[in-house]
C-alpha positions as CSV (number, residue, x, y, z in Angstrom):
1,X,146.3,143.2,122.8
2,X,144.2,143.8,119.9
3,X,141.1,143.1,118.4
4,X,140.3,141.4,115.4
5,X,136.4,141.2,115.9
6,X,134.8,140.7,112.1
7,X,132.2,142.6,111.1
8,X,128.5,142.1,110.4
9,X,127.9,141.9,106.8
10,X,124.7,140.6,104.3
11,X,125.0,138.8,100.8
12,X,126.7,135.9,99.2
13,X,128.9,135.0,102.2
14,X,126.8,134.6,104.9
15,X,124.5,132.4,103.5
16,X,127.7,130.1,102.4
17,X,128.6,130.5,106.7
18,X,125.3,129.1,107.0
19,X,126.0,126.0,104.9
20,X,129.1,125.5,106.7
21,X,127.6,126.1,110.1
22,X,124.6,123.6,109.7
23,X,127.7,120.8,110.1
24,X,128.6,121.8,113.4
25,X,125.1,123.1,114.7
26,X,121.8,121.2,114.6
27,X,119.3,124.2,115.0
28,X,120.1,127.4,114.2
29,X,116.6,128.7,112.4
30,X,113.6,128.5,111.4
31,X,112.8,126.2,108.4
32,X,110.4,127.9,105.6
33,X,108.4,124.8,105.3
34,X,106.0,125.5,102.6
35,X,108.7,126.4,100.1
36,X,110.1,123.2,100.8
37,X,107.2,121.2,100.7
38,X,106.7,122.5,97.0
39,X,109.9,122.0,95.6
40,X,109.9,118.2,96.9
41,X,106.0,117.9,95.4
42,X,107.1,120.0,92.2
43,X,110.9,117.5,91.7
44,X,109.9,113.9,93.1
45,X,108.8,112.5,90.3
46,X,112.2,113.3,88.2
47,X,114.2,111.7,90.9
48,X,115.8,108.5,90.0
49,X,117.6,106.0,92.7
50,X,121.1,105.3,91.2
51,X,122.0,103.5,94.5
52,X,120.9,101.2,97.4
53,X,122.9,100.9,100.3
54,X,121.3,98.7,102.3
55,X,117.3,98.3,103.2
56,X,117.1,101.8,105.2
57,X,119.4,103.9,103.2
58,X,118.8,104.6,98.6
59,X,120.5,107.3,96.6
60,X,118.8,109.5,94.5
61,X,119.8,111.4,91.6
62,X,118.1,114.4,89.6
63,X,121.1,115.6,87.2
64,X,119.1,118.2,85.5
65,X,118.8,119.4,88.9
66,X,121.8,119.0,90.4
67,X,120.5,117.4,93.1
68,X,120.8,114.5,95.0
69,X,118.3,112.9,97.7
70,X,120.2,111.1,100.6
71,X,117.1,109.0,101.6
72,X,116.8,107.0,105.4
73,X,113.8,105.1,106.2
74,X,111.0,103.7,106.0
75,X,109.9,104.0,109.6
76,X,106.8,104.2,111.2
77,X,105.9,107.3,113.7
78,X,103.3,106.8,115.6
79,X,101.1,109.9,117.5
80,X,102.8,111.8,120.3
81,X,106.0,109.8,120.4
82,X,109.2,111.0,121.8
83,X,112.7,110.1,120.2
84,X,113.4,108.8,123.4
85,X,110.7,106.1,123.4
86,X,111.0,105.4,119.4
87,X,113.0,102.4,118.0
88,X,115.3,104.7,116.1
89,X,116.8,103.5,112.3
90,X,120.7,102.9,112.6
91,X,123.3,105.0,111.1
92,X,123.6,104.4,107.5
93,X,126.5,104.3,105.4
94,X,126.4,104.8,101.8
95,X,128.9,105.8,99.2
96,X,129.0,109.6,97.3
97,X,127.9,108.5,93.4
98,X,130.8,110.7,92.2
99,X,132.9,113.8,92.6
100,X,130.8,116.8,93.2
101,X,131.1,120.0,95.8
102,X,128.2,120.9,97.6
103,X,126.2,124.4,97.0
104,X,122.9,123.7,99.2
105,X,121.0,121.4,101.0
106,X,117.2,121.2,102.7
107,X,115.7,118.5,105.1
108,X,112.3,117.1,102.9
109,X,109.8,114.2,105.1
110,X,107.5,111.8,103.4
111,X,105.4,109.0,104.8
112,X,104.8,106.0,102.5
113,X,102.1,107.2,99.6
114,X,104.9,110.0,99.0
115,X,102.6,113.0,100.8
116,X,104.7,115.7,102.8
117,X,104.8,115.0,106.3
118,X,105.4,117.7,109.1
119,X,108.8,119.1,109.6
120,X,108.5,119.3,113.4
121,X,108.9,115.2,113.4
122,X,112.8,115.5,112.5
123,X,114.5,116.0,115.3
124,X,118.1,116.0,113.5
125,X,119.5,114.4,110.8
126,X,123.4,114.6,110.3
127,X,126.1,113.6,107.2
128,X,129.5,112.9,108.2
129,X,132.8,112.1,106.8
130,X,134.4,109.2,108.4
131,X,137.1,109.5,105.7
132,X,138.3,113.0,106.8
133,X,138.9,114.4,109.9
134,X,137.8,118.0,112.1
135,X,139.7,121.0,111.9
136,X,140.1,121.2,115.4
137,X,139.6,117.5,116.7
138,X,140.9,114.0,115.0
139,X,137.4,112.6,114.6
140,X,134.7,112.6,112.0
141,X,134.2,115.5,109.4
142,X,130.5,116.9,110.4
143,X,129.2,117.6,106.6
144,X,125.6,118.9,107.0
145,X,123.2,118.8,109.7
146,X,119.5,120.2,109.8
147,X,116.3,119.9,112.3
148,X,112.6,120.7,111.7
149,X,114.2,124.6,112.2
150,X,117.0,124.6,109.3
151,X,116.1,126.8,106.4
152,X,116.6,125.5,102.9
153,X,120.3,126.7,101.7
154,X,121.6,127.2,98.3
155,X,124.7,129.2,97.0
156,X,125.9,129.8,93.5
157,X,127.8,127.0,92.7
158,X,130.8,128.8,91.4
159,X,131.3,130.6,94.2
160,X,131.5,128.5,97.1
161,X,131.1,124.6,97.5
162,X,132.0,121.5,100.3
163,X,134.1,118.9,98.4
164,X,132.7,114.9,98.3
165,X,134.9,112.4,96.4
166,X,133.4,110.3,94.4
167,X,133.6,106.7,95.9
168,X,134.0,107.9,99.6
169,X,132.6,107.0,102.2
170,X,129.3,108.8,104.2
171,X,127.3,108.2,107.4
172,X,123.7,109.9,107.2
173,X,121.6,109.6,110.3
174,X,118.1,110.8,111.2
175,X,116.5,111.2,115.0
176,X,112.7,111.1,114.7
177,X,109.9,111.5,117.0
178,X,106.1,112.7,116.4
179,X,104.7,115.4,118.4
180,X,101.7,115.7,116.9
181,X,98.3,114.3,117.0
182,X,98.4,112.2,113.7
183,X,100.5,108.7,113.2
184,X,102.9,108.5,110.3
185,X,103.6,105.2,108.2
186,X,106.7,104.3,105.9
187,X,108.0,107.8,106.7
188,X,111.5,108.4,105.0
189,X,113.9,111.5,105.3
190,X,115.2,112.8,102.3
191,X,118.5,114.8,102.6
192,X,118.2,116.8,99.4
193,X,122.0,118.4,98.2
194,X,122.1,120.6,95.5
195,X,126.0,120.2,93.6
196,X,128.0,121.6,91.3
197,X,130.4,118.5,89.4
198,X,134.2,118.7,90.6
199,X,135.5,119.8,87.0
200,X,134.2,122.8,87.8
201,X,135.8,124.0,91.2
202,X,134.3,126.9,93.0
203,X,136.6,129.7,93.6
204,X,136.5,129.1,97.3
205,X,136.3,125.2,98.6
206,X,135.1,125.3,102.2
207,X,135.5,122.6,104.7
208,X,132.8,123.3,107.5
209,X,134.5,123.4,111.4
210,X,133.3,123.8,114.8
211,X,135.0,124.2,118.5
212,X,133.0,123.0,121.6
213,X,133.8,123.8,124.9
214,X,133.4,120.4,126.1
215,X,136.0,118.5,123.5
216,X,137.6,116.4,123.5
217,X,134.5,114.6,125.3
218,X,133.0,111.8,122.6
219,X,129.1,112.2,123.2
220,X,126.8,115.0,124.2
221,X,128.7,118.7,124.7
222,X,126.1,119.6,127.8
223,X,127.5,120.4,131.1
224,X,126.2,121.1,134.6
225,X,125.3,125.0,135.6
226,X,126.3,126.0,139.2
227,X,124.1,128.8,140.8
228,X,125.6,131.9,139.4
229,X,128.5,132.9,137.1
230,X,130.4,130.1,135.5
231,X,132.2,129.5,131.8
232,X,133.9,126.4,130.2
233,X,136.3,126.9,127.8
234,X,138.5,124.4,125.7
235,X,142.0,125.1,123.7
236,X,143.2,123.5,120.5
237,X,145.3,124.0,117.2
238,X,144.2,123.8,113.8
239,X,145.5,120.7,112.0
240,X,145.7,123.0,108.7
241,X,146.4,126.9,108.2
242,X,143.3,128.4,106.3
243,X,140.9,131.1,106.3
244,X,137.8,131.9,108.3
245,X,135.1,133.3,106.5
246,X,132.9,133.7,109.5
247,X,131.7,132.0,112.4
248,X,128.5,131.4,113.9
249,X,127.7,129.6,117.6
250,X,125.4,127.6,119.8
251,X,124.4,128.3,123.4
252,X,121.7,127.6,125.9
253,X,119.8,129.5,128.1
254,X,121.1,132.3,131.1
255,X,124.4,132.3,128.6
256,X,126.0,136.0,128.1
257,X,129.0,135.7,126.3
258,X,130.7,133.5,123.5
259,X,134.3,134.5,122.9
260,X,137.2,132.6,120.6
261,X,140.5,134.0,120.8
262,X,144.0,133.5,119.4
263,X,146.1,132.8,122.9
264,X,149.2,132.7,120.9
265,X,148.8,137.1,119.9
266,X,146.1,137.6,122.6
267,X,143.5,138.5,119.9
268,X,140.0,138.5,120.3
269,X,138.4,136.7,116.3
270,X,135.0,136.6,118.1
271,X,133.2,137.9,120.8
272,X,129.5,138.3,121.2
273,X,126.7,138.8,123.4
274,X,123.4,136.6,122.3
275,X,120.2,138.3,122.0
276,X,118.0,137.2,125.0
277,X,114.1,137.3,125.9
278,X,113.1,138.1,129.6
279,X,113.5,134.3,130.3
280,X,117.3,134.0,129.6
281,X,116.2,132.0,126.4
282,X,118.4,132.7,123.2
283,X,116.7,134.3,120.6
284,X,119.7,134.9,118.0
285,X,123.4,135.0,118.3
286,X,125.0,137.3,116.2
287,X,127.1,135.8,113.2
288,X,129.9,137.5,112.1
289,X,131.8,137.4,108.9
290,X,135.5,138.9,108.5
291,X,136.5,142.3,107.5
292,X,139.7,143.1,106.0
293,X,142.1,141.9,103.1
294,X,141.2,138.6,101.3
295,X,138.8,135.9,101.6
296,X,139.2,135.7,105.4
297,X,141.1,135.9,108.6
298,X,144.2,133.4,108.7
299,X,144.1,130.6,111.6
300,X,147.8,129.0,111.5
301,X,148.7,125.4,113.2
302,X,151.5,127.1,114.8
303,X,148.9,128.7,117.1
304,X,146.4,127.9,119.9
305,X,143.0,129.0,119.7
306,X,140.6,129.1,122.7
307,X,136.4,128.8,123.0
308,X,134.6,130.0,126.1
309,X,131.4,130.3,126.8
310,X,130.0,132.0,130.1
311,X,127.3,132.0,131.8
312,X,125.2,133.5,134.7
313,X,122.8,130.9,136.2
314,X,120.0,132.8,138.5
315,X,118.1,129.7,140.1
316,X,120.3,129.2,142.7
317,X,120.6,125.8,142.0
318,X,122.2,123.7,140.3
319,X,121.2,122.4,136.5
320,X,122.5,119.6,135.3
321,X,123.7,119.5,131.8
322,X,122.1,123.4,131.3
323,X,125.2,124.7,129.4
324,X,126.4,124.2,125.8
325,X,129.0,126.1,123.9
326,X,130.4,126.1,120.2
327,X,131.6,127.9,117.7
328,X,131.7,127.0,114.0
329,X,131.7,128.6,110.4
330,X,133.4,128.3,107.0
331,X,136.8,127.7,106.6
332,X,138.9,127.7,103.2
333,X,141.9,125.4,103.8
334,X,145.5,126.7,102.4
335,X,146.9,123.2,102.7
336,X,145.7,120.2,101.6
337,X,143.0,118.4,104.2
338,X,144.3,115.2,106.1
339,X,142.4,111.9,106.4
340,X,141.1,110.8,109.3
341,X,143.5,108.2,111.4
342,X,141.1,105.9,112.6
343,X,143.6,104.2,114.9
344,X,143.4,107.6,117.2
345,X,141.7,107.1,120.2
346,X,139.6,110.1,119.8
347,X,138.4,108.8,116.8
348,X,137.4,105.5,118.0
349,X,135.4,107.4,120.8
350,X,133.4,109.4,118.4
351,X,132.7,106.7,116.0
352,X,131.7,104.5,118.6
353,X,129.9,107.2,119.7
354,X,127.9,108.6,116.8
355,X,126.7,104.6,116.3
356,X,125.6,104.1,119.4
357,X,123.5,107.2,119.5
358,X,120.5,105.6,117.5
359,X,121.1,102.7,119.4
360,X,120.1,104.2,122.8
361,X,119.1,107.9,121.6
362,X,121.6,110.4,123.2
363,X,124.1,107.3,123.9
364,X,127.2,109.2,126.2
365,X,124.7,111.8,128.4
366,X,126.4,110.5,131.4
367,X,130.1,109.9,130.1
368,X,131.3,112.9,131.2
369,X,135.0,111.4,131.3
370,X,137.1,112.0,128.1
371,X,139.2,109.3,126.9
372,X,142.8,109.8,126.9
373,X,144.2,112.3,124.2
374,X,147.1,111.9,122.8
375,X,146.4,115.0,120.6
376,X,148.0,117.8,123.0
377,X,144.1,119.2,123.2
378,X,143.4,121.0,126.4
379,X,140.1,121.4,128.0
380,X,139.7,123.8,130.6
C-alpha cells in the first residue's frame, strides 16, 4: 500500500480550496465582519438590479466591479428567534444574467433602510445548480454556501474560477434566525459574487465536490453516536476523471479521524486528525492541498473512492444524530461535466428535499432511510 497524503501548503491555492469547499460545507471559519460591512456600505449605492425573479429573489449587477448581489428577502427577524420557530422565505430560483466564472464571494445582511445588520442572524445561505449534477452523487451541484462564520473569498480571476452559464438555472436559499436582543425589519441577504466574464477562461476551471458519509441519504448527513468507538463510511466513483487540488472536511465533536482513500490501489489521498479542545469540540481540521506533478492528484471513474469518519464517543450513552462526516475541495474536471438527469431517483429526493427544507426548517431529520439507488453507490 502506499501513501499519497498531500501536503500542507499556503498561497494562491488554498484560498481557491476554500471557494470550492464553502459548496459542500456551511461553516468552516470565522467571518471578518467589519471588512465586509464596509465594502457593502462603500459599493451599495453602484449596484443596479438587472433582474427580478419573483417578489423574494432581485439580481444585482455592479460591472465595474465585477460583482454581482444574489439578493433573498425581505423578511422580518424579530428578537431572540430561532430558525426553528421563524416562518422561513422559500427557495428561490433565479436565472445567471450571463456567462461568467466565479472568483469570490461574501455573505452581506441588511434590514430595510439599507443599514448592516449582524452576521450572527444568517444561519446558512446556499446556491445550487439544479442544471448540473455532483461529482460523486446524481443530485444538485452545491455552488457556494456561507454562515455568519464564512470569511469573505476572492481569487485572481485568471487563475482559478467556478463556471455559470448564462441563462441557467440557480436555486439560492437563506436560513435566518435572530439571536440577539434587537428586532430586524425588511432584512434581505445579499449573496455578493465577484466574476471574471467567460471570454476570458481561468487557467484552471474548478467544479466544487464533496463526499459524506451518510450519502446517498436525501436530507440531513447526522447520524446517531453509540457509547464508544464507532465510524461510518460511504463508497462511490467519480462520474468524471479530474484533478484534486485539495480537500478540506466537516466533523463534529469526540471525532478523531477523517480518512478518503482510493479502494481500487489501497491509497490513502487524505487522512487527518482534527485539532480538538479539552471538550472533544473541533477547533480546526487540517486542509491539505496536493504535492507532486501538475495541478493535482488524478481521481479516475474507473475507481472507487471511500470516506470514513471515526469517532470515539465517552458519555456512555447514546447521542442521537452526534456524528457528521464529509470531505470536499476543488476539483479541475478533465472531461466535460454532465447534466443533471432529473428523472434519477436520487435526484428527485434531493430536490424535493432541499425545497422542503425552508418549508419545515431541517425537513428529512428523521428520514434516515435512503431511497433506492440505482447508481451502484454503497454506504457502509
Amino acid at each position: 500500500m502506499t501513501s499519497h497524503v498531500p501536503s500542507l501548503r499556503t498561497g494562491v491555492r488554498s484560498r481557491a480550496i476554500t471557494v470550492a469547499l464553502g459548496a459542500g460545507l456551511v461553516a468552516i471559519a470565522p467571518l471578518r465582519g467589519a471588512q465586509a460591512e464596509h465594502d457593502m456600505e462603500s459599493h451599495q449605492h453602484s449596484m443596479k438590479t438587472v433582474e427580478s425573479s419573483g417578489e423574494h429573489l432581485s439580481i444585482e449587477v455592479d460591472p465595474d466591479r465585477k460583482e454581482i448581489a444574489i439578493v433573498i428577502g425581505p423578511i422580518d427577524l424579530p428578537a431572540g428567534t430561532t430558525h426553528h420557530a421563524l416562518e422561513q422565505l422559500p427557495v428561490q430560483e433565479g436565472t445567471v444574467p450571463f456567462d461568467l466564472t466565479i472568483r469570490g464571494y461574501r455573505a452581506e445582511i441588511v434590514d430595510g433602510e439599507g443599514r448592516p445588520v449582524p452576521q450572527d442572524v444568517l444561519h446558512h445561505m446556499n446556491l445550487l445548480d439544479p442544471d448540473r449534477r455532483e461529482l460523486f452523487m446524481p443530485i444538485m451541484l452545491r455552488v457556494l454556501a456561507a454562515s455568519h462564520e464564512t470569511r469573505p473569498v476572492s481569487l485572481p480571476g485568471w487563475l482559478f474560477g467556478i463556471p455559470m452559464r448564462g441563462g441557467a438555472r440557480f436555486l439560492a436559499l437563506a436560513m435566518l434566525h435572530n439571536p440577539t436582543s434587537e428586532t430586524y425589519t425588511g432584512v434581505r441577504v445579499r449573496l455578493v459574487i465577484e466574476y471574471e466574464r467567460r471570454e476570458r477562461l481561468p487557467l484552471y476551471t474548478i467544479i466544487p465536490w464533496h463526499l459524506d458519509t451518510m450519502f446517498p441519504v436525501a436530507g440531513t448527513k447526522s447520524f446517531d453516536l453509540p457509547p464508544g468507538a464507532s465510524s461510518k463510511s460511504f463508497e462511490a466513483s467519480p462520474v468524471v476523471s479530474g484533478l484534486i487540488l485539495g480537500l478540506g472536511g466537516h466533523l463534529h465533536q469526540y471525532a478523531t479521524r477523517l480518512t478518503l482513500r482510493d479502494l481500487t490501489t489501497d491509497d490513502i489521498l487524505y487522512d487527518v486528525e482534527p485539532d480538538v479542545n479539552d471538550d472533544g469540540h473541533i477547533e480546526k481540521i487540517p486542509m491539505l492541498l496536493h504535492r507532486g506533478k501538475g495541478p493535482g492528484l488524478l481521481v479516475e471513474p474507473s475507481h472507487v473512492y471511500r470516506v470514513t469518519a471515526e469517532y470515539w464517543n465517552p458519555t456512555g450513552e447514546l447521542i442521537p444524530g452526534g456524528g457528521m462526516g464529509a470531505v470536499a475541495g476543488a476539483f479541475v474536471p478533465l472531461d466535460e461535466w454532465p447534466s443533471a438527469d432529473p428523472g434519477n431517483p436520487l435526484y428527485v429526493a434531493d430536490y424535493e428535499w432541499v425545497l422542503a427544507s425552508q418549508e419545515h426548517h431541517e425537513a428529512g431529520m428523521d428520514a434516515r432511510d435512503p431511497p433506492p439507488s440505482r447508481s451502484g453507490n454503497r454506504r457502509r
